[in-house]
Biopython code that builds the backbone (N, CA, C, O; Angstrom):
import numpy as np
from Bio.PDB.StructureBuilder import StructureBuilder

atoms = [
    (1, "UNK", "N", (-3.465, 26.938, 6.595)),
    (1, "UNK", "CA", (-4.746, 27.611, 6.630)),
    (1, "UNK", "C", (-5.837, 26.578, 6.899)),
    (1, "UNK", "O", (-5.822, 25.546, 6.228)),
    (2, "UNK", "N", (-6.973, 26.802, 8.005)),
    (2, "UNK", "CA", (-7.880, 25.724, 7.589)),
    (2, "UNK", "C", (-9.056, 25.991, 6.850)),
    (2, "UNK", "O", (-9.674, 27.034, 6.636)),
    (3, "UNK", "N", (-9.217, 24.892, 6.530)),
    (3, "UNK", "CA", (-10.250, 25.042, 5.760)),
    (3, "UNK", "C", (-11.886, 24.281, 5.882)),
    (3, "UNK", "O", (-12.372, 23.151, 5.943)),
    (4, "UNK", "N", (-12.340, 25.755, 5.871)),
    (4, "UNK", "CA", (-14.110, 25.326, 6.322)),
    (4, "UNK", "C", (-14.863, 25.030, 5.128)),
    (4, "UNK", "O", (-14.989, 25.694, 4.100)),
    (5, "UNK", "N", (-15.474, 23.594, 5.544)),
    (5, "UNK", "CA", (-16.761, 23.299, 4.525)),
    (5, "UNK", "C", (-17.792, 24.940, 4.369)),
    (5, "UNK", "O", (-18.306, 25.649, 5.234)),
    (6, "UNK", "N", (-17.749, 25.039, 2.958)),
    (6, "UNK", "CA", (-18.612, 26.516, 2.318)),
    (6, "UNK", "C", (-19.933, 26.345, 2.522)),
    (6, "UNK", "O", (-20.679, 27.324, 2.540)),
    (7, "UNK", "N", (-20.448, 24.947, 2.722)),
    (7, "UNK", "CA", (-22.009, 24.711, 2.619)),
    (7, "UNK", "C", (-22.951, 25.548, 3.762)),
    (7, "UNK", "O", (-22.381, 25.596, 4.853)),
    (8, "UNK", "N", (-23.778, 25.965, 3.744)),
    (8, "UNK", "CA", (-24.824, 26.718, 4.580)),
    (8, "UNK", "C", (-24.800, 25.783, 6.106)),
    (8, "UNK", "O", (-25.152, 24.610, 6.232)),
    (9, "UNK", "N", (-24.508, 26.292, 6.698)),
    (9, "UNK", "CA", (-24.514, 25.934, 8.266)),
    (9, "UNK", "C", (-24.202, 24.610, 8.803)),
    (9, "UNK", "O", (-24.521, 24.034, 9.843)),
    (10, "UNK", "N", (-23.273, 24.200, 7.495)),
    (10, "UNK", "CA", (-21.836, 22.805, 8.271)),
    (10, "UNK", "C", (-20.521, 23.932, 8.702)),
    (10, "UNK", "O", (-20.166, 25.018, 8.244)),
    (11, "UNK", "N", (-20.094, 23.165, 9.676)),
    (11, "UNK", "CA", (-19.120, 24.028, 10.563)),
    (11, "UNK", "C", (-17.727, 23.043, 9.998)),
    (11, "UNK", "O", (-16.558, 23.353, 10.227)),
    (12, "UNK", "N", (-18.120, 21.935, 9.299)),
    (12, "UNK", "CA", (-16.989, 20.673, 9.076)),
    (12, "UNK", "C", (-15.355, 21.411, 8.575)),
    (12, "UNK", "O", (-15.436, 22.135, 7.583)),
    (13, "UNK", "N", (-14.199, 21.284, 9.085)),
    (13, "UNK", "CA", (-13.158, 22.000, 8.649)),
    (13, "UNK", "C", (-12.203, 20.971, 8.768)),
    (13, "UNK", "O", (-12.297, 20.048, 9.577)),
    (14, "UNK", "N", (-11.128, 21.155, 7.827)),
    (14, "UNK", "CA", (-9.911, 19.901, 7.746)),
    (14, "UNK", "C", (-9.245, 19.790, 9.178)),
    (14, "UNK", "O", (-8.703, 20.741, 9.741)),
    (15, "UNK", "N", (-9.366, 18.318, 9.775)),
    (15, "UNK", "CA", (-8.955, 18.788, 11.012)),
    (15, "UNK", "C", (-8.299, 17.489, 11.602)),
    (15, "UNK", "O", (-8.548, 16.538, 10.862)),
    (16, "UNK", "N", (-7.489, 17.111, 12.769)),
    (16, "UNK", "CA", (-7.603, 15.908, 12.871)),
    (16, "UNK", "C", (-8.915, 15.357, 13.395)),
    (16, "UNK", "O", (-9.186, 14.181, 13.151)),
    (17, "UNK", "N", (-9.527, 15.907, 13.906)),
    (17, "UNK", "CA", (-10.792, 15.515, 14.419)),
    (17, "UNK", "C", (-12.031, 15.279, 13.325)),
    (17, "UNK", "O", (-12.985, 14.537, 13.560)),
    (18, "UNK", "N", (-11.886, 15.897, 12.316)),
    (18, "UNK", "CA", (-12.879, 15.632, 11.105)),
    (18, "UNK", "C", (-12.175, 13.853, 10.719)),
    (18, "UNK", "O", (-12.799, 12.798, 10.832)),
    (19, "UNK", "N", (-10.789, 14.025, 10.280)),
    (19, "UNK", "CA", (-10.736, 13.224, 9.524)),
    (19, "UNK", "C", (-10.852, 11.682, 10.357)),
    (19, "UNK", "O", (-10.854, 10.596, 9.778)),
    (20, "UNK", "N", (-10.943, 11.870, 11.767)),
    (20, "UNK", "CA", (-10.857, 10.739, 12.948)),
    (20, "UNK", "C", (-12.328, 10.165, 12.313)),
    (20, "UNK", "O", (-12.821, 9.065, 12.067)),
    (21, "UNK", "N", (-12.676, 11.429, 12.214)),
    (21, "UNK", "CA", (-14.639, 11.028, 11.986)),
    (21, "UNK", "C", (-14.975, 10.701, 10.826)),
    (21, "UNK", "O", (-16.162, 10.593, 10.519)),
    (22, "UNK", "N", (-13.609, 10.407, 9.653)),
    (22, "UNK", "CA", (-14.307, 9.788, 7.999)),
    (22, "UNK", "C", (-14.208, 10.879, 7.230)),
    (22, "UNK", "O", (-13.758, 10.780, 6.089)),
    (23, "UNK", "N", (-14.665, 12.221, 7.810)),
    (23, "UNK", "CA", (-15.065, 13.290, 6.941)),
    (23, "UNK", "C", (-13.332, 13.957, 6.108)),
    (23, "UNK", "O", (-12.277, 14.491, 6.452)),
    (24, "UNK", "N", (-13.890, 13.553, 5.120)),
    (24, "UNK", "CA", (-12.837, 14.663, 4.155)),
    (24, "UNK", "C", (-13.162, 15.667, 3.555)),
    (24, "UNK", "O", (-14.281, 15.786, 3.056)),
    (25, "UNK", "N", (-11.802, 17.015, 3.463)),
    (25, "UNK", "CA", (-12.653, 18.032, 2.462)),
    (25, "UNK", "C", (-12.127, 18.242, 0.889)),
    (25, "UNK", "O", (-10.985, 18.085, 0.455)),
    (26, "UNK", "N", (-12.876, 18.493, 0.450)),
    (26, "UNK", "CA", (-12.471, 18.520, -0.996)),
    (26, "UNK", "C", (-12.625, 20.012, -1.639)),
    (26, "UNK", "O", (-13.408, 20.887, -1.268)),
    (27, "UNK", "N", (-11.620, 20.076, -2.759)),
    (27, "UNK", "CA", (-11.676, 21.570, -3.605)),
    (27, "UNK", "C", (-13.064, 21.741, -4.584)),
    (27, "UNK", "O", (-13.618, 20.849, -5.228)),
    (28, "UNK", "N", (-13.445, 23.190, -4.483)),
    (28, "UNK", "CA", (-14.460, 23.137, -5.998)),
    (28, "UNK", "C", (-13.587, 22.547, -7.539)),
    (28, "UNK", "O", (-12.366, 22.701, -7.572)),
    (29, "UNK", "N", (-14.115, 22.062, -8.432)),
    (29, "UNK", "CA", (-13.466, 22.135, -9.283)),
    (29, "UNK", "C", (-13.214, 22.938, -9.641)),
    (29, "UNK", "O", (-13.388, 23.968, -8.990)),
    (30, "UNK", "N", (-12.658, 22.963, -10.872)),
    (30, "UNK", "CA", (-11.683, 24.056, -11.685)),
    (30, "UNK", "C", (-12.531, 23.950, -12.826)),
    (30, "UNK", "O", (-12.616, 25.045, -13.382)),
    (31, "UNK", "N", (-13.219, 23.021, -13.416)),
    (31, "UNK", "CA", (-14.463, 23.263, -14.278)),
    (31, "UNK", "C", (-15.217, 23.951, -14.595)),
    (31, "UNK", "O", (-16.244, 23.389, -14.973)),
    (32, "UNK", "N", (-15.230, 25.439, -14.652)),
    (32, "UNK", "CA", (-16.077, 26.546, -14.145)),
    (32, "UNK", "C", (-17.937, 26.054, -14.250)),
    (32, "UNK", "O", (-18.778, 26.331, -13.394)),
    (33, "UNK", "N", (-18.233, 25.125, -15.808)),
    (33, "UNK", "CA", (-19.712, 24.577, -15.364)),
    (33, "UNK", "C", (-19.896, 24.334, -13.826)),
    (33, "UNK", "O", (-20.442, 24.948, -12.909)),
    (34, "UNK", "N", (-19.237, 23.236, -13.946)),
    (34, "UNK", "CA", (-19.255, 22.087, -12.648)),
    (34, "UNK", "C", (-19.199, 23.121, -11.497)),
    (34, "UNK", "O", (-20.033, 23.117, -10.592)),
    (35, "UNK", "N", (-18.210, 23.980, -11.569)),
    (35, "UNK", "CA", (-17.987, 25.248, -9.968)),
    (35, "UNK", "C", (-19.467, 25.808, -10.397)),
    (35, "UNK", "O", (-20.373, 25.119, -9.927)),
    (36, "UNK", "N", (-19.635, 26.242, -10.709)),
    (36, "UNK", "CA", (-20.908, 26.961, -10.677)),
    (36, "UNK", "C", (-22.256, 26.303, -10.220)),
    (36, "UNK", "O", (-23.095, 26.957, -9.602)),
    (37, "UNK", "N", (-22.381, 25.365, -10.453)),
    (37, "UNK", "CA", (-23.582, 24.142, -9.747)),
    (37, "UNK", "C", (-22.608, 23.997, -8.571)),
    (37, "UNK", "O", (-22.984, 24.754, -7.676)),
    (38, "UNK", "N", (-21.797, 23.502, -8.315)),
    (38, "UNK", "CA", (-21.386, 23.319, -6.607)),
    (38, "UNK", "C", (-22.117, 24.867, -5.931)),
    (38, "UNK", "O", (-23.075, 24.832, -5.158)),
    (39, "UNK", "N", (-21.589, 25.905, -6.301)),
    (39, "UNK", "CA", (-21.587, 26.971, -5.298)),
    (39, "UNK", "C", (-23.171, 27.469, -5.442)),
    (39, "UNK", "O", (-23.515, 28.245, -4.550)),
    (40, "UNK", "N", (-24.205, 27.132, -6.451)),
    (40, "UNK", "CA", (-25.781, 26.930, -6.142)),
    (40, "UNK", "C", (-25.997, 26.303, -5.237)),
    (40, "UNK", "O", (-26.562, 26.776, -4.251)),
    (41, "UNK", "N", (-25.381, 24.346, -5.368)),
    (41, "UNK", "CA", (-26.091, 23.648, -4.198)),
    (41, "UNK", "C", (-25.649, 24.026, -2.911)),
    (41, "UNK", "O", (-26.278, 23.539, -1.971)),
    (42, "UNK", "N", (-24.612, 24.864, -2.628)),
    (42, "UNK", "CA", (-24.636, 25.193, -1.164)),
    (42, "UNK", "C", (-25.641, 25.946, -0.481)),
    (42, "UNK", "O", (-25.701, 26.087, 0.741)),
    (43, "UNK", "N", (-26.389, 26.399, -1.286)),
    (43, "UNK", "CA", (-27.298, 27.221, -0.139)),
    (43, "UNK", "C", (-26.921, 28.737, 0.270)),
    (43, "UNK", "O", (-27.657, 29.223, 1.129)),
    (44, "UNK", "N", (-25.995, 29.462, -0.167)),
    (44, "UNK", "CA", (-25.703, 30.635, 0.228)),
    (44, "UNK", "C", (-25.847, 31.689, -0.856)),
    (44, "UNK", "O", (-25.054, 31.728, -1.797)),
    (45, "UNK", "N", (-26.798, 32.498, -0.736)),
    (45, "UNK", "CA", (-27.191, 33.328, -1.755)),
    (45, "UNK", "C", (-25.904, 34.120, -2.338)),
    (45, "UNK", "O", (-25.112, 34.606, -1.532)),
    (46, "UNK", "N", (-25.730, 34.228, -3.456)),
    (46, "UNK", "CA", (-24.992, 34.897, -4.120)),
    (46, "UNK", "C", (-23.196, 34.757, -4.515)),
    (46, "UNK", "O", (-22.410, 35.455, -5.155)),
    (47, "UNK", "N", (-23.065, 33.044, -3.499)),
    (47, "UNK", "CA", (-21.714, 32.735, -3.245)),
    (47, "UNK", "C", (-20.789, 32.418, -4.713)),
    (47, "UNK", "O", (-21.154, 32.268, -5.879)),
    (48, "UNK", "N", (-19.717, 32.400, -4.200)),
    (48, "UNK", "CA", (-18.436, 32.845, -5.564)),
    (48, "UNK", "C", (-17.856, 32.270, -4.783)),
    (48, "UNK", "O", (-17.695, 32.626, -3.616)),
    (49, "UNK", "N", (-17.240, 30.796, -5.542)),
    (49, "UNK", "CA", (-15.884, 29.686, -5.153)),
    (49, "UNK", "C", (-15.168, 30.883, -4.997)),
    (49, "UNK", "O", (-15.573, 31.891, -5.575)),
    (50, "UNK", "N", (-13.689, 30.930, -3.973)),
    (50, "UNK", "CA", (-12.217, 30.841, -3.844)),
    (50, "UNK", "C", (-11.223, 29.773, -4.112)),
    (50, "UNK", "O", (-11.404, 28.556, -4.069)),
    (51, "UNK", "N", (-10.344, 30.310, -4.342)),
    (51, "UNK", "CA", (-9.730, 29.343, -4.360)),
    (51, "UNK", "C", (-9.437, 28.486, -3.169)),
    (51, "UNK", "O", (-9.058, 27.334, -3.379)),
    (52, "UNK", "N", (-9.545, 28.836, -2.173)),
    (52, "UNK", "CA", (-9.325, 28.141, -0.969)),
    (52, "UNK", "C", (-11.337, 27.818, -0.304)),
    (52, "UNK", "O", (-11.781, 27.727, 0.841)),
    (53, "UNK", "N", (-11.656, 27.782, -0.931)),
    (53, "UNK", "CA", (-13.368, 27.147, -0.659)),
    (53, "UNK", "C", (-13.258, 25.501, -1.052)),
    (53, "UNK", "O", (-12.714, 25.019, -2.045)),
    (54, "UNK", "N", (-13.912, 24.836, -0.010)),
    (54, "UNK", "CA", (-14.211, 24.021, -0.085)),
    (54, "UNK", "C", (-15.228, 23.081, 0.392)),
    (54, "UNK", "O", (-15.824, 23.650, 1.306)),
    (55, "UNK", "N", (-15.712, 21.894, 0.201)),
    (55, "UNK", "CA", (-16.996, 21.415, 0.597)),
    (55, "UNK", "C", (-16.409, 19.793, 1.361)),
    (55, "UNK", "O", (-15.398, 19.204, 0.979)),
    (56, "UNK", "N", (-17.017, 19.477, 2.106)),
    (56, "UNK", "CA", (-16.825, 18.316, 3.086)),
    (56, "UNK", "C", (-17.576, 17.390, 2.710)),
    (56, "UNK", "O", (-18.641, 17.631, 2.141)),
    (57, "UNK", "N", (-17.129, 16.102, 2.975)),
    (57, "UNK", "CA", (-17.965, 14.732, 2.282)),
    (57, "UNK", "C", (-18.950, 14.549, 2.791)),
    (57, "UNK", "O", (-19.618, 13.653, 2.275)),
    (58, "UNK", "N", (-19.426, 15.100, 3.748)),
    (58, "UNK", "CA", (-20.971, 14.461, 4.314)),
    (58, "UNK", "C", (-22.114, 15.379, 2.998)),
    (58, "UNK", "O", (-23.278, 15.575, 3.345)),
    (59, "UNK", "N", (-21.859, 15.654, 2.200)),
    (59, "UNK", "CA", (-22.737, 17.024, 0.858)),
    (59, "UNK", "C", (-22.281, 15.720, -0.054)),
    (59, "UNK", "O", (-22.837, 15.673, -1.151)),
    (60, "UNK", "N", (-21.715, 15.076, 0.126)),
    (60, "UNK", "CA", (-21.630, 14.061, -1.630)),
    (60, "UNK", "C", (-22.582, 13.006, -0.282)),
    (60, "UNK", "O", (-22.721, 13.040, 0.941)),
    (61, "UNK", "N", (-23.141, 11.992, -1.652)),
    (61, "UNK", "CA", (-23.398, 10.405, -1.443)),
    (61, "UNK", "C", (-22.446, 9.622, -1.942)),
    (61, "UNK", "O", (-21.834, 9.577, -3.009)),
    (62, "UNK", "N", (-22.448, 8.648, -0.358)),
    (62, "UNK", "CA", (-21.404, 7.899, -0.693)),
    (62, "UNK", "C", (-20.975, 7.233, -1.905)),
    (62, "UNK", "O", (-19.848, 6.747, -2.003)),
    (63, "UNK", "N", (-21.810, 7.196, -2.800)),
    (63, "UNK", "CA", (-21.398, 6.688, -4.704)),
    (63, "UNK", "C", (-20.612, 7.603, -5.169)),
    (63, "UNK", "O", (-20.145, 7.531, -6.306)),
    (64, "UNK", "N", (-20.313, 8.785, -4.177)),
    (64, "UNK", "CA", (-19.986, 9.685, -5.277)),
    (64, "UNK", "C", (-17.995, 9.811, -4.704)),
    (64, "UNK", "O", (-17.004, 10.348, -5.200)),
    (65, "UNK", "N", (-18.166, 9.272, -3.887)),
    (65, "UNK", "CA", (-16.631, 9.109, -3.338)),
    (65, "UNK", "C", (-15.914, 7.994, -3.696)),
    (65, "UNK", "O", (-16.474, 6.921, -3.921)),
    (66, "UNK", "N", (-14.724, 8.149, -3.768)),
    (66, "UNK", "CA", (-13.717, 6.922, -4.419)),
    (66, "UNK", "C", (-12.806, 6.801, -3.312)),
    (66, "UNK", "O", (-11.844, 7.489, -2.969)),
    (67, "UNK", "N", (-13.492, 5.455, -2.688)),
    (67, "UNK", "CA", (-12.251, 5.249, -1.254)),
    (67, "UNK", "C", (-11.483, 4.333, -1.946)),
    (67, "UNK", "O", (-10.427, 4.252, -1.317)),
    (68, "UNK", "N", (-11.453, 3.688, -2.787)),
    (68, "UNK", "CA", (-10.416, 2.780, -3.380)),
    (68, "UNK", "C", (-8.456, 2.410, -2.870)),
    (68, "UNK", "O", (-7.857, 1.359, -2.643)),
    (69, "UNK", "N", (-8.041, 3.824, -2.873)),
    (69, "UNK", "CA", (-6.877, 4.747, -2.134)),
    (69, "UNK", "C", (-6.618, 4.542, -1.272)),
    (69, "UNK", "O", (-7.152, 3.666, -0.592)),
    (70, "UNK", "N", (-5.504, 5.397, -0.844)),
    (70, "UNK", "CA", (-5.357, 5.945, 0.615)),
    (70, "UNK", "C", (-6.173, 7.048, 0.653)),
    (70, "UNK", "O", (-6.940, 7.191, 1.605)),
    (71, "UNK", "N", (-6.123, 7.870, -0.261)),
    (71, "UNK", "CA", (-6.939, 9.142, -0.520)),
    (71, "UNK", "C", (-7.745, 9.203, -0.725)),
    (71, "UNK", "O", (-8.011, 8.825, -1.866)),
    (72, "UNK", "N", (-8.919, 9.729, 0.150)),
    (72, "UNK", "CA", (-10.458, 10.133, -0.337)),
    (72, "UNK", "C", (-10.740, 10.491, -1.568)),
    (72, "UNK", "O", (-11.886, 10.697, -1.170)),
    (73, "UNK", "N", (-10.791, 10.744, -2.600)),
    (73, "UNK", "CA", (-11.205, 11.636, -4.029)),
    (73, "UNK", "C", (-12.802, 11.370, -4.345)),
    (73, "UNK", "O", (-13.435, 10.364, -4.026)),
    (74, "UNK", "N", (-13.162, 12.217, -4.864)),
    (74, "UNK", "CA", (-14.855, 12.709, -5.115)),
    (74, "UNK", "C", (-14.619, 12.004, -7.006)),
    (74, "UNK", "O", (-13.931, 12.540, -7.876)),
    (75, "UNK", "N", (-15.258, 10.994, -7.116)),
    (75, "UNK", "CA", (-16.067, 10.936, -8.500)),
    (75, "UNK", "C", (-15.770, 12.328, -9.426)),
    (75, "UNK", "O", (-15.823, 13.503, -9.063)),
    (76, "UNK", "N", (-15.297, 11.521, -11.321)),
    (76, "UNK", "CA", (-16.086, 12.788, -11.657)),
    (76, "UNK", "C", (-17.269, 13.438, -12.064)),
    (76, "UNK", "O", (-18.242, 12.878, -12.569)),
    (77, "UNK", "N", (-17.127, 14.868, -11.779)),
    (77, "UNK", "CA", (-18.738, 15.262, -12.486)),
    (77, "UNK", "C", (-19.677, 15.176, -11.305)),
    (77, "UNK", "O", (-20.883, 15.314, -11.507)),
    (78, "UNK", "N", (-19.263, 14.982, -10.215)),
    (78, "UNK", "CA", (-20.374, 15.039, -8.947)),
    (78, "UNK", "C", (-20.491, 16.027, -8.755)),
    (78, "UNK", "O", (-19.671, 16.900, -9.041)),
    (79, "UNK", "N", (-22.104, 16.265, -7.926)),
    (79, "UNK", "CA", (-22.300, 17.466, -7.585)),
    (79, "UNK", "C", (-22.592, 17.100, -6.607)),
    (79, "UNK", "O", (-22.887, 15.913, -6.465)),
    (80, "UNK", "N", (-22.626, 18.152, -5.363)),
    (80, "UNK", "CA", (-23.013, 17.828, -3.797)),
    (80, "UNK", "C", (-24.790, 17.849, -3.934)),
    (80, "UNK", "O", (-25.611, 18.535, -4.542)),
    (81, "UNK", "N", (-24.824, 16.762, -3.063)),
    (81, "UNK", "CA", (-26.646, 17.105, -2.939)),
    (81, "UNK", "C", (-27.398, 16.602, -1.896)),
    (81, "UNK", "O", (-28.593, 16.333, -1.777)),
    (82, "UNK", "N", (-25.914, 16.495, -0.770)),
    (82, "UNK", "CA", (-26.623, 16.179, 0.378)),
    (82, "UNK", "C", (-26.610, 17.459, 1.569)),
    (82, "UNK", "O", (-25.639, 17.711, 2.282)),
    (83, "UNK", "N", (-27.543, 17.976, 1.587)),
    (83, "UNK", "CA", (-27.764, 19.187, 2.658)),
    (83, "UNK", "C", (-28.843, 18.961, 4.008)),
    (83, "UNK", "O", (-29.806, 18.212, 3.845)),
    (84, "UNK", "N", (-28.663, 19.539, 5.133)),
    (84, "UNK", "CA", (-29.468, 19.502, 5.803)),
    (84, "UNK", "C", (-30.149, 20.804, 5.938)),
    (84, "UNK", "O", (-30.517, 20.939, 7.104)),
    (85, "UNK", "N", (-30.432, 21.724, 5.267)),
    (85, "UNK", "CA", (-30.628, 22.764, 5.335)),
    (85, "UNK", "C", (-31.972, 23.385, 5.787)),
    (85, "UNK", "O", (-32.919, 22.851, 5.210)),
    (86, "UNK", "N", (-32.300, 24.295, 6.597)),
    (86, "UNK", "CA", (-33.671, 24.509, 7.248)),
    (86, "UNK", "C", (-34.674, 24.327, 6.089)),
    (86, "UNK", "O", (-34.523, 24.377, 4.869)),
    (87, "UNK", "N", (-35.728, 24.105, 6.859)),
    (87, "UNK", "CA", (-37.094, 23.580, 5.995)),
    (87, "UNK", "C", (-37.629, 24.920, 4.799)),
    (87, "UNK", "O", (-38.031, 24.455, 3.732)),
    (88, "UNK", "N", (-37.656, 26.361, 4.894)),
    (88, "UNK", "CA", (-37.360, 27.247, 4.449)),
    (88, "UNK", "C", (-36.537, 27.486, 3.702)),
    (88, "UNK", "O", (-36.403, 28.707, 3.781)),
    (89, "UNK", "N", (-35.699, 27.022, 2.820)),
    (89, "UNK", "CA", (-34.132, 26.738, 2.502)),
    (89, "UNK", "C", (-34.537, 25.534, 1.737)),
    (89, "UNK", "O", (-33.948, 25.309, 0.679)),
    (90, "UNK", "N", (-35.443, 24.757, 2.130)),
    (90, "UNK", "CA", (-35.469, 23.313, 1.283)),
    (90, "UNK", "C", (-35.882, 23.346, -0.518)),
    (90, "UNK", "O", (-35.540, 22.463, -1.304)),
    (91, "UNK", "N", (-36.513, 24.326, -0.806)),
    (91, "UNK", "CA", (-37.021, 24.512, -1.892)),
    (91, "UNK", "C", (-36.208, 24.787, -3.109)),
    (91, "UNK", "O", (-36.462, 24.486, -4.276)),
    (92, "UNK", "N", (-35.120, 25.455, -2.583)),
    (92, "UNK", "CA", (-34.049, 25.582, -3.130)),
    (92, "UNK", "C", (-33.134, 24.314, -3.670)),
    (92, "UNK", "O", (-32.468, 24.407, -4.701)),
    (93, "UNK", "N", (-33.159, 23.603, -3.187)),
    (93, "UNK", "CA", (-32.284, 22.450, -3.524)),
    (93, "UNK", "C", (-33.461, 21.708, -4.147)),
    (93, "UNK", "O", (-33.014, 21.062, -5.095)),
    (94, "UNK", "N", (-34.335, 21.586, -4.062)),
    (94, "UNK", "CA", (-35.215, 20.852, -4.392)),
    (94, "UNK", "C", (-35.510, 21.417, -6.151)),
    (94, "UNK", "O", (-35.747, 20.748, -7.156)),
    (95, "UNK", "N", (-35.393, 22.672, -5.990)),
    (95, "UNK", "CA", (-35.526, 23.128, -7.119)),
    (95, "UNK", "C", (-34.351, 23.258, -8.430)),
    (95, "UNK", "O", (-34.706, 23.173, -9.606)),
    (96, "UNK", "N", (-32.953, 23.470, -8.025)),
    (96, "UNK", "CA", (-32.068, 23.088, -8.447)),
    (96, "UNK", "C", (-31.920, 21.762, -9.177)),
    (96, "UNK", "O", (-31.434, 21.660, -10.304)),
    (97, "UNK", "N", (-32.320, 20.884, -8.537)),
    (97, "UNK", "CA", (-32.035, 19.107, -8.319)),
    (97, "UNK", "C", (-33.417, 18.671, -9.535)),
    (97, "UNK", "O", (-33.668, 17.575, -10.037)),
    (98, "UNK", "N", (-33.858, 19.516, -9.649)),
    (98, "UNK", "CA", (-35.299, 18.657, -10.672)),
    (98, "UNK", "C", (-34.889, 18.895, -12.110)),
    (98, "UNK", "O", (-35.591, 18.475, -13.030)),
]
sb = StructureBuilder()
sb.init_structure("model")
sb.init_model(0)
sb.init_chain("A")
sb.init_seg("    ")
for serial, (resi, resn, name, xyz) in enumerate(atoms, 1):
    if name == "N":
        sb.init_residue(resn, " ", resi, " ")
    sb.init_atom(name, np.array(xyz, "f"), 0.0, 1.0, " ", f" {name:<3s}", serial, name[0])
structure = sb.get_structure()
Protein backbone atom coordinates (compact mmCIF):
# COMPACT_ATOMS: atom_id res chain seq x y z
CA UNK A 1 0.00 0.00 0.00
CA UNK A 2 1.52 3.45 -0.34
CA UNK A 3 1.60 5.64 1.80
CA UNK A 4 0.83 9.47 1.61
CA UNK A 5 2.20 12.12 3.95
CA UNK A 6 -1.52 13.25 5.84
CA UNK A 7 -0.20 16.87 6.16
CA UNK A 8 -2.33 19.62 4.23
CA UNK A 9 -1.03 19.87 0.69
CA UNK A 10 2.43 17.64 0.86
CA UNK A 11 1.93 15.09 -1.85
CA UNK A 12 5.33 13.25 -0.12
CA UNK A 13 4.54 9.26 -0.29
CA UNK A 14 6.95 6.22 0.57
CA UNK A 15 8.61 5.83 -2.58
CA UNK A 16 11.87 5.10 -4.13
CA UNK A 17 12.00 8.48 -5.26
CA UNK A 18 11.14 10.11 -1.80
CA UNK A 19 13.61 8.12 -0.12
CA UNK A 20 16.48 8.99 -3.11
CA UNK A 21 15.52 12.55 -1.81
CA UNK A 22 16.26 11.89 2.26
CA UNK A 23 12.58 12.05 2.86
CA UNK A 24 11.19 9.34 5.17
CA UNK A 25 7.69 8.51 6.32
CA UNK A 26 6.79 7.84 9.64
CA UNK A 27 3.57 6.34 11.67
CA UNK A 28 1.32 8.58 14.09
CA UNK A 29 2.02 7.33 17.36
CA UNK A 30 0.08 5.03 19.26
CA UNK A 31 0.11 7.55 22.21
CA UNK A 32 -3.32 8.73 21.77
CA UNK A 33 -2.08 12.41 23.63
CA UNK A 34 0.78 12.62 21.28
CA UNK A 35 -1.79 11.29 18.05
CA UNK A 36 -3.98 13.85 18.80
CA UNK A 37 -1.49 16.97 18.57
CA UNK A 38 0.05 15.30 15.38
CA UNK A 39 -3.39 15.18 13.58
CA UNK A 40 -4.07 19.21 14.85
CA UNK A 41 -0.65 20.18 13.45
CA UNK A 42 -1.55 18.92 10.09
CA UNK A 43 -3.80 21.40 9.06
CA UNK A 44 -6.86 19.44 8.03
CA UNK A 45 -9.98 20.31 9.74
CA UNK A 46 -11.51 17.65 11.61
CA UNK A 47 -8.79 14.81 10.72
CA UNK A 48 -8.73 11.29 12.65
CA UNK A 49 -5.20 9.24 12.44
CA UNK A 50 -5.63 5.64 10.61
CA UNK A 51 -3.86 3.32 11.07
CA UNK A 52 -2.18 3.50 7.87
CA UNK A 53 -1.76 7.65 8.13
CA UNK A 54 1.26 8.95 8.11
CA UNK A 55 3.50 12.12 8.11
CA UNK A 56 6.89 12.66 6.10
CA UNK A 57 10.13 14.15 7.54
CA UNK A 58 10.22 17.39 5.89
CA UNK A 59 7.00 18.37 9.10
CA UNK A 60 9.74 17.36 11.86
CA UNK A 61 13.09 19.60 12.40
CA UNK A 62 15.94 18.05 11.82
CA UNK A 63 16.60 17.71 15.94
CA UNK A 64 13.80 15.86 15.92
CA UNK A 65 15.11 12.87 13.75
CA UNK A 66 17.53 10.16 14.83
CA UNK A 67 19.80 9.32 11.81
CA UNK A 68 22.21 7.58 14.07
CA UNK A 69 20.96 3.99 12.19
CA UNK A 70 20.37 2.68 9.15
CA UNK A 71 16.86 3.68 9.97
CA UNK A 72 15.39 7.04 10.01
CA UNK A 73 13.33 7.12 13.50
CA UNK A 74 11.60 10.44 14.79
CA UNK A 75 12.72 11.45 18.50
CA UNK A 76 10.49 10.83 21.34
CA UNK A 77 7.57 13.02 22.07
CA UNK A 78 8.01 15.09 18.79
CA UNK A 79 5.53 16.84 17.29
CA UNK A 80 5.56 17.96 13.59
CA UNK A 81 5.85 21.74 13.22
CA UNK A 82 7.20 22.24 10.09
CA UNK A 83 4.38 23.25 7.53
CA UNK A 84 4.23 25.28 4.57
CA UNK A 85 0.80 25.93 4.67
CA UNK A 86 -1.10 28.94 2.85
CA UNK A 87 -0.86 32.27 4.57
CA UNK A 88 -4.69 31.87 5.58
CA UNK A 89 -3.98 28.52 7.24
CA UNK A 90 -0.97 30.13 9.08
CA UNK A 91 -2.79 31.11 12.19
CA UNK A 92 -3.57 27.89 12.94
CA UNK A 93 -0.29 26.51 13.60
CA UNK A 94 0.74 29.50 14.99
CA UNK A 95 -1.90 29.17 17.38
CA UNK A 96 -1.53 25.61 18.33
CA UNK A 97 2.40 26.11 18.78
CA UNK A 98 2.06 29.09 21.50
Amino acid sequence: MPFVCAALGCNNMRSIESRSRGITIHKFPSDLELQRRWEAAVGRKGFVASKFSRLCSEHFRPEDLDKTGQTVRLREGVIPSVFNFPSHLKWVCEFYFL
